[in-house]
C-alpha positions in Angstrom: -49.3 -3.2 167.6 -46.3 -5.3 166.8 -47.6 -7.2 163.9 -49.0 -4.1 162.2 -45.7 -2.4 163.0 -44.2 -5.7 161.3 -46.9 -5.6 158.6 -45.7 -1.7 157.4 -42.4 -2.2 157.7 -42.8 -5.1 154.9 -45.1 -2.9 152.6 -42.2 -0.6 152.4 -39.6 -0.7 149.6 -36.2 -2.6 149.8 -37.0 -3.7 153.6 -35.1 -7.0 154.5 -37.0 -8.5 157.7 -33.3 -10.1 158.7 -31.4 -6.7 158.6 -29.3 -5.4 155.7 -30.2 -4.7 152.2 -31.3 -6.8 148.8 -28.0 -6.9 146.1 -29.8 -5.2 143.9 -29.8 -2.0 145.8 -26.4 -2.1 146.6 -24.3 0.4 144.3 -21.9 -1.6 142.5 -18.2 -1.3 143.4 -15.6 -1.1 140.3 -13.1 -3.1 141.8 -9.8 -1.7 142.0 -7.2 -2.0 139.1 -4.2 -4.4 140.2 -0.7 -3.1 141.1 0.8 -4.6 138.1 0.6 -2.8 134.8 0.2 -4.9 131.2 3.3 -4.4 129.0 2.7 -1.9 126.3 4.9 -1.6 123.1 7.6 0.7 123.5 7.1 3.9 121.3 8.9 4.2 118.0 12.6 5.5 118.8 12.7 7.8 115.9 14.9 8.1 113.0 16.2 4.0 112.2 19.9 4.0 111.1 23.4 4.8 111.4 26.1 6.8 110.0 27.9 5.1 107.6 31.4 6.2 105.5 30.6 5.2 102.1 28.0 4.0 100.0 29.2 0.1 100.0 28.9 0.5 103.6 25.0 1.5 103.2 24.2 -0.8 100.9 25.3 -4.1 103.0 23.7 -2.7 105.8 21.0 -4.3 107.3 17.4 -3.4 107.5 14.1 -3.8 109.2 12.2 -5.8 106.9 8.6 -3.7 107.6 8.9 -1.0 104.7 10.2 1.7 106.7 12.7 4.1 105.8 16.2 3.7 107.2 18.5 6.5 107.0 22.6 6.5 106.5 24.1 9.6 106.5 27.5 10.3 105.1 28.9 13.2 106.5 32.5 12.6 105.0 31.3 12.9 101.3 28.4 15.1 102.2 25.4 12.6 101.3 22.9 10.6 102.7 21.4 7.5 102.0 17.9 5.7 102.6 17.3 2.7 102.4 13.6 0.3 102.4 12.2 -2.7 101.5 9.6 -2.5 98.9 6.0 -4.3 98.3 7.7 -6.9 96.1 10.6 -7.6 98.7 13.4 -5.5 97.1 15.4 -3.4 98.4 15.5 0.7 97.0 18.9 2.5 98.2 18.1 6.1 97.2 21.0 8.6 97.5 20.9 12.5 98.7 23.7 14.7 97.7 24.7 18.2 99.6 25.3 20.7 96.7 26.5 23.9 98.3 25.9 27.4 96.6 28.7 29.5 96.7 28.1 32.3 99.7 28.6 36.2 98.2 30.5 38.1 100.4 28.8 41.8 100.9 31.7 44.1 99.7 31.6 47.2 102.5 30.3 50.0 101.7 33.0 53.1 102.0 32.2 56.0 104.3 33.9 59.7 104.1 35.9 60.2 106.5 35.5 64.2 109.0 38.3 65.2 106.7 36.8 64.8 103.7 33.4 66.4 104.5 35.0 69.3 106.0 37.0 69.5 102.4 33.4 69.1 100.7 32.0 71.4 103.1 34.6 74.2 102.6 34.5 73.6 99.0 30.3 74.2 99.2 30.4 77.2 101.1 33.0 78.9 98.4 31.0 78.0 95.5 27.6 79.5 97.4 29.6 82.0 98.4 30.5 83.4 94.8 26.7 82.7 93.3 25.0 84.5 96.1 24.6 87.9 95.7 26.4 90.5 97.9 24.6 92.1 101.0 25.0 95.6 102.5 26.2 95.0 105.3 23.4 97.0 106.6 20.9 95.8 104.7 18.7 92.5 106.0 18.6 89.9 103.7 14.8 88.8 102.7 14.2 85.4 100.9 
């Protein structure tokens, strides 16, 4: 009974006579990520550039030399200034002036004062008061 015990056992799928499994059966382990992480590049900072106090001062200053736009604003003379290097290696200094449009002040309106609606309203009711006709005193008025 031993050998034919021995002789299914074989017959039957993934059956190792010395214990354990084949490798192929195995599920296959990702193996774990290290503790270390790989330098990235650091994200773009933003705006490049500086303020600056004149236009000499933005036109010696240095740049990256990768064709982006560096900006210099002027906030004493109300300008600002970008500056790039083009295709054929030249550099562009562009400049940006503030022109301010003059702010209208809303003139207030003027409002009556209590005195002078009570004037009006005196002054209505004596001018209805002589167009209207005059009532009997016992007489109801019909409109």
């Amino acid at each position: 009974m031993d050998n034919r015990n021995i002789y299914q056992q074989q017959q039957q799928p993934n059956y190792y006579p010395y214990g354990g499994y084949p490798a192929a059966t195995v599920p296959m382990m990702r193996p774990e990520m290290p503790a270390y992480m790989l330098p990235q590049s650091p994200a773009p900072a933003g705006l490049k550039g500086r303020p600056v106090a004149s236009f000499e001062e933005a036109r010696v200053a240095q740049i990256d030399l990768d064709g982006s736009v560096s900006i210099f604003p002027d906030l004493g003379n109300k300008k600002i200034y970008t500056k790039r290097i083009n295709m054929d290696g030249t550099a562009s200094l562009q400049t940006y002036t503030l022109d301010e449009q003059p702010v209208e002040v809303a003139v207030p309106e003027e409002y009556a004062t209590k005195a002078e609606i009570a004037d009006l309203k005196a002054t209505l009711d004596a001018i209805v008061e002589k167009l209207s006709p005059k009532a009997k005193p016992n007489q109801p008025l019909n409109f």
